[in-house]
C-alpha positions in Angstrom: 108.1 72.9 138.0 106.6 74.8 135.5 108.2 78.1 133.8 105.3 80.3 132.9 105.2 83.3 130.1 102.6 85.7 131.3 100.7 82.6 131.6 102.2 80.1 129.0 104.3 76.8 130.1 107.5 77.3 128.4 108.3 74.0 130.3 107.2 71.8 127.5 109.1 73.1 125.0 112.3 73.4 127.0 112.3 69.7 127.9 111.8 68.9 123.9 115.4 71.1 123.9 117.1 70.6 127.0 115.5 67.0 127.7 114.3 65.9 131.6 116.2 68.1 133.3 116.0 71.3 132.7 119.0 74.1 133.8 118.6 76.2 136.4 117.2 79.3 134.1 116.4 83.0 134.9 113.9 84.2 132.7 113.3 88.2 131.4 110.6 89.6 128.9 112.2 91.7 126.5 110.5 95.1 125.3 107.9 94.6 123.1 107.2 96.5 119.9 103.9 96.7 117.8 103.5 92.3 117.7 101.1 90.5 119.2 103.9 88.1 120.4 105.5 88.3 123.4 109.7 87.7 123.7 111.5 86.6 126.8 115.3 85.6 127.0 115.8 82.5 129.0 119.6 82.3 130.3 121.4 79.5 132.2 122.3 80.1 136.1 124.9 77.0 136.2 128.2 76.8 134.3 128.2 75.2 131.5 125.9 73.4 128.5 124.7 74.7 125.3 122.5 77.4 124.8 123.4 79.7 127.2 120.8 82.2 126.5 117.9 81.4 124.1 114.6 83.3 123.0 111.0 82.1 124.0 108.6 83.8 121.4 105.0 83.3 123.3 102.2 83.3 120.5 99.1 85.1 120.9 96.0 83.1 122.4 94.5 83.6 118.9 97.5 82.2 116.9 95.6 80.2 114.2 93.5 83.4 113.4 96.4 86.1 114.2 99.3 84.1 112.1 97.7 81.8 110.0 99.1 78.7 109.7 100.5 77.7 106.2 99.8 74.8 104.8 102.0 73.3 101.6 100.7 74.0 98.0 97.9 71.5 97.9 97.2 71.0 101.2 100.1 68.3 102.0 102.1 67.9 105.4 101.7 69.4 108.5 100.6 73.7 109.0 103.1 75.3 110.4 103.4 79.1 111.7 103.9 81.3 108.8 106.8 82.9 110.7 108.6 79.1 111.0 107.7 78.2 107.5 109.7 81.7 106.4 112.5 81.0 108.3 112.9 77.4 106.8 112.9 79.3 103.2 115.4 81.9 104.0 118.1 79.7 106.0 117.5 76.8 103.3 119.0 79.8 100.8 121.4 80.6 103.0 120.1 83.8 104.5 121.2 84.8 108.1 118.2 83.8 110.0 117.5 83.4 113.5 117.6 79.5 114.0 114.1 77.7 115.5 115.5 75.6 118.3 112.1 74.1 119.4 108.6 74.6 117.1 105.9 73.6 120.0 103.1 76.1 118.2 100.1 73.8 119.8 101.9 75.2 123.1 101.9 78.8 122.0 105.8 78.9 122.1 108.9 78.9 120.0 112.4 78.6 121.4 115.0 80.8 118.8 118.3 81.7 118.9 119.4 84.7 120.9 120.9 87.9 118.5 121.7 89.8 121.4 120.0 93.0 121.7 121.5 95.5 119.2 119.5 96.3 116.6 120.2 98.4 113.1 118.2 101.1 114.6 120.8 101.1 118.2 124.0 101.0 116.2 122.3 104.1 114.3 122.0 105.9 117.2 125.5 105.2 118.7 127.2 106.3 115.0 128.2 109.8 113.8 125.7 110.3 110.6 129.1 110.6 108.5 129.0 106.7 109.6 125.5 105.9 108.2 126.2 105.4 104.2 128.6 102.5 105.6 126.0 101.3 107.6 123.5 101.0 104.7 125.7 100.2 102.0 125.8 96.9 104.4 122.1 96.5 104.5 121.4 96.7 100.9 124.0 94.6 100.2 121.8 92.2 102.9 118.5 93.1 101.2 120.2 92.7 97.3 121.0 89.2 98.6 117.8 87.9 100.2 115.9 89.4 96.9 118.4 87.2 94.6 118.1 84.0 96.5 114.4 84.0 96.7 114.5 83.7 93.2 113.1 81.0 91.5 110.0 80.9 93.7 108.6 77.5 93.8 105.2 78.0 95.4 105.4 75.1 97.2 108.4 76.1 98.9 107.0 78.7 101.2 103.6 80.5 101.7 106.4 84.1 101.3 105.6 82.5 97.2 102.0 82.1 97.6 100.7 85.2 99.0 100.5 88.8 96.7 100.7 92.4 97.7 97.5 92.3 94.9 95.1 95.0 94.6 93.0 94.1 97.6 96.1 94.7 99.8 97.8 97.7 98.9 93.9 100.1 98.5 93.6 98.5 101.4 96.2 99.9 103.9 95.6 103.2 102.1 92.1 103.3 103.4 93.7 102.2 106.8 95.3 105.6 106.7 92.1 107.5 105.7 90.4 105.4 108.1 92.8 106.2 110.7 96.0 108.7 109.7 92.9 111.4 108.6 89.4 110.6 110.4 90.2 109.3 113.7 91.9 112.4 114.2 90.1 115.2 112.0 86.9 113.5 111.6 85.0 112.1 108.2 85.5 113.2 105.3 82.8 114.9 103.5 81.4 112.8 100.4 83.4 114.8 97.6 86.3 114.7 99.7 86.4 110.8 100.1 85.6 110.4 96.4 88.2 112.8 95.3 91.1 110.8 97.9 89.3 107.5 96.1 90.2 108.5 93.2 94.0 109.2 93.9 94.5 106.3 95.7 93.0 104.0 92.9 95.6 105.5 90.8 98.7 105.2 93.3 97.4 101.4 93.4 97.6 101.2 89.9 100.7 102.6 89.4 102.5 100.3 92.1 100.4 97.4 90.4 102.8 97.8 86.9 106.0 98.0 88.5 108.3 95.1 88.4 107.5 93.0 91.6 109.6 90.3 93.2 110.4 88.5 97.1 109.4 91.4 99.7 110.2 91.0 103.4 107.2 93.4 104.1 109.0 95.6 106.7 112.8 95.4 106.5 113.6 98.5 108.7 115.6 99.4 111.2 113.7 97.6 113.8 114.1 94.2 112.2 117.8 93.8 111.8 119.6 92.9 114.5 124.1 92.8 115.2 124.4 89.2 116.0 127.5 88.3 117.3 129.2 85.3 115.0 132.5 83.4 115.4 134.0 86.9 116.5 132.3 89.2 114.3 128.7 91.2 113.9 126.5 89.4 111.5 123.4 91.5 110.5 120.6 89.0 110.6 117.0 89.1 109.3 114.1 88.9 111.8 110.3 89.5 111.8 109.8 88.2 108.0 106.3 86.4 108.9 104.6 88.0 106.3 106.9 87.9 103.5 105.3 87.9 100.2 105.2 88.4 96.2 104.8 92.3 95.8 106.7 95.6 94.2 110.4 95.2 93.5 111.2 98.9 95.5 108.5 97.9 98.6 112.0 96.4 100.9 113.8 99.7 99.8 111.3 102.0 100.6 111.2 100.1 104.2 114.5 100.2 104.9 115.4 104.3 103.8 111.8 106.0 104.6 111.9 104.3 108.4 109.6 106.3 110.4 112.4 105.9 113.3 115.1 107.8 111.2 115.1 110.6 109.7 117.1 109.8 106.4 118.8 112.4 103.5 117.3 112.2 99.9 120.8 112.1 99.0 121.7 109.2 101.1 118.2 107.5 100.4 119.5 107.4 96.8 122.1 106.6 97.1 121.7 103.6 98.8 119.4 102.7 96.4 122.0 102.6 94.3 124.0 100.4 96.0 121.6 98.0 96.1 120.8 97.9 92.5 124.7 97.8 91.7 124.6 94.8 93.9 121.9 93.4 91.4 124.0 94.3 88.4 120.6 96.4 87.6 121.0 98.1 84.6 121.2 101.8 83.9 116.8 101.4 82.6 116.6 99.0 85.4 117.8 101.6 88.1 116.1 104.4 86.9 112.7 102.2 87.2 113.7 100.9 90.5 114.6 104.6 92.0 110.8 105.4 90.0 109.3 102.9 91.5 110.7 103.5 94.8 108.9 106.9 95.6 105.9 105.7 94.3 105.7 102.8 96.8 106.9 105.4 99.4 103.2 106.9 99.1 101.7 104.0 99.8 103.7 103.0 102.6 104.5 106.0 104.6 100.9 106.9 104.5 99.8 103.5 105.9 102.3 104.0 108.5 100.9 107.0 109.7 97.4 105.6 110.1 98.7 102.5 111.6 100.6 104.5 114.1 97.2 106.1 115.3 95.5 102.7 114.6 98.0 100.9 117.2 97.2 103.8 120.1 93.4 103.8 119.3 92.6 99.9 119.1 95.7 98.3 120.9 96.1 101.0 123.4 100.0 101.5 122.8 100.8 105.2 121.6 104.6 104.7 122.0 104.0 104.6 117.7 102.4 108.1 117.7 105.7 110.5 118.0 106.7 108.4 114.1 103.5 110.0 112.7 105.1 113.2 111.5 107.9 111.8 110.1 105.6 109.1 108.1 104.1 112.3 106.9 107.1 113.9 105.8 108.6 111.0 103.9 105.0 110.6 102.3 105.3 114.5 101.1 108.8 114.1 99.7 108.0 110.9 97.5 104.6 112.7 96.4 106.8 115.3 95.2 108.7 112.9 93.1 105.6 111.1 91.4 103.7 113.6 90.4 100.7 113.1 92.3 100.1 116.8 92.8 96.6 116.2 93.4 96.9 113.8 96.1 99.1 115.8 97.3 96.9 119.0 97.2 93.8 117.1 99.0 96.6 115.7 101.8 97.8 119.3 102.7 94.0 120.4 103.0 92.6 117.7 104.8 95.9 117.3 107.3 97.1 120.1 109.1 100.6 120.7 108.4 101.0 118.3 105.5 103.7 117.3 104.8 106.5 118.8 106.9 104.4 120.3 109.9 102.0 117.9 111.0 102.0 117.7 114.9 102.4 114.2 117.0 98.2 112.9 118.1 96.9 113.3 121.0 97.4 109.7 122.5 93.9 108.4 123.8 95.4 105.4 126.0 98.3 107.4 128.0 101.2 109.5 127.2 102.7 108.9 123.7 106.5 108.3 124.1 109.0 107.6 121.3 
């Protein structure tokens, strides 16, 4: 009989793990976030066996145009999911990693290993803020070790060493923002308006382009590390690193301490930052750099947050994102402060009411936001 996933056959896949007969399994769909993929946790009814509870990750119709497959460095072996071709990198360096029990991406599905539920984001929530610096202290230490053992890239390792945050990339989520953080809500820009933001983000781009660059997860936040429980213990583990890539040193950093989902002290933002480079043995012209660096890519990022927030309500009809736009805001304003981009900053507080520290949450056009 088959078990279907909002209409995929998990069946296949489960016989590749399980063999001909399959346990008796109850199946759930997990809450989904801002993916395209769909999650499910599959858990035996009967007594006993191996893999009591596993993941199904159901792919998107699309997958080959949504996730593009990666092929080797010179076209050689089989394409495989960006997302599975990560995962091989990170656990071959010995990063905690959810294990791929069963690749079947022709079938749209992927069996994984179940974290459990609580994510860095839930532990948060349940800890006095006195408990946080311990809390981070722990996930730079995390982050300071996944950045050292991706290094030596070998490009035909992993696609994470063949792909760049280049030039292309980074102007590009800014005009996402403009695009959607600024006109979708306040409407478009005159011309000297949109030259004059043109301007500043060319420079921003710039800036980010010269500092010292490295392995980058892409969006190591709160979201994406998860407790898993491990021979008695809490492990925190790495999830949704699909699009890891070459980029800014700081870009992990700024992902982790200017979460929209948080709201985070400069103080402990720095020092965390700190921690981290300690754990690098950085030294004291290396850290200043990297805490440099850090705001500047905090510019970039928060602001593409904030349009991709709106983006995510407008196109994909979830505004559950849309209560994180002020905050994106906010931590934009405070690293705009520390660059010294006073005139991006002047032509944000004109063009976006309440900039930085006042804007109000959209107007949801697909239903009520909630956070």
């Amino acid at each position: 009989m088959a078990m279907l996933a909002d209409g995929v056959d998990l069946s296949p896949a489960l016989h590749r793990l399980f063999g001909p007969t399959l346990p008796p399994l109850a199946i759930t769909k997990l809450r989904g976030d801002a993916s395209t993929r769909s999650y499910y946790r599959l858990e035996r009814t009967d007594d006993g066996g191996a893999h009591r509870t596993l993941i199904a990750m159901r792919l998107p119709e699309d997958t080959g145009a949504a996730d593009e497959l990666s092929h080797a460095a010179g076209g050689s072996g089989p394409p495989v999911l960006p997302f599975v071709d990560v995962q091989r990198m990170l656990a071959a360096r010995g990063l905690p990693v959810p294990a791929v029990l069963v690749d079947d991406t022709p079938g749209r599905v992927l069996l994984l290993d179940d974290l459990s539920d609580e994510t860095f984001e839930a532990r948060l929530r349940r800890t006095p803020e006195s408990g946080w610096p311990v809390l981070y202290a722990e996930a730079a230490q995390l982050l300071a070790r996944m950045h050292s053992a991706c290094e030596p890239q070998r490009p035909d390792e992993s696609i994470a060493f063949r792909r760049t945050f280049d030039r292309a990339l980074l102007r590009g989520e800014l005009d996402h923002f403009r695009e959607w953080g600024i006109e979708a809500l306040h409407g478009t820009l005159a011309p000297a308006d949109r030259r004059a933001l043109d301007a500043c983000f060319d420079r921003v781009v710039q800036r980010i382009l010269e500092l010292p660059q490295g392995f980058v997860h892409r969006d190591y936040q709160s979201r994406n590390l998860m407790w898993a429980p491990r021979a008695g213990r809490d492990v925190l583990t790495i999830i949704d690193f699909q699009d890891a890539l070459r980029g800014p040193q700081a870009y992990d950093l700024v992902a982790l301490l200017n979460d929209s989902y948080v709201v985070l002290s400069a103080e402990l933002q720095r020092a965390t930052v700190l921690a981290y480079a300690s754990a690098r043995s950085f030294s004291a012209a290396d850290t200043e750099a990297l805490l440099a660096g850090f705001q500047l890519v905090a510019v970039q990022r928060k602001l593409k947050d904030a349009g991709r927030f709106v983006f995510i309500d407008r196109v994909r009809g979830n505004p559950s994102f849309l209560p994180h736009y002020p905050q994106s805001l906010c931590y934009a304003g405070r690293a705009l402060r520390a660059t010294g981009e006073t005139e991006l900053e002047a032509l944000l507080t004109r063009l976006v009411p309440g900039f930085p520290d006042a804007t109000e949450v959209p107007k949801a056009a697909t239903g009520s936001a909630r956070g």
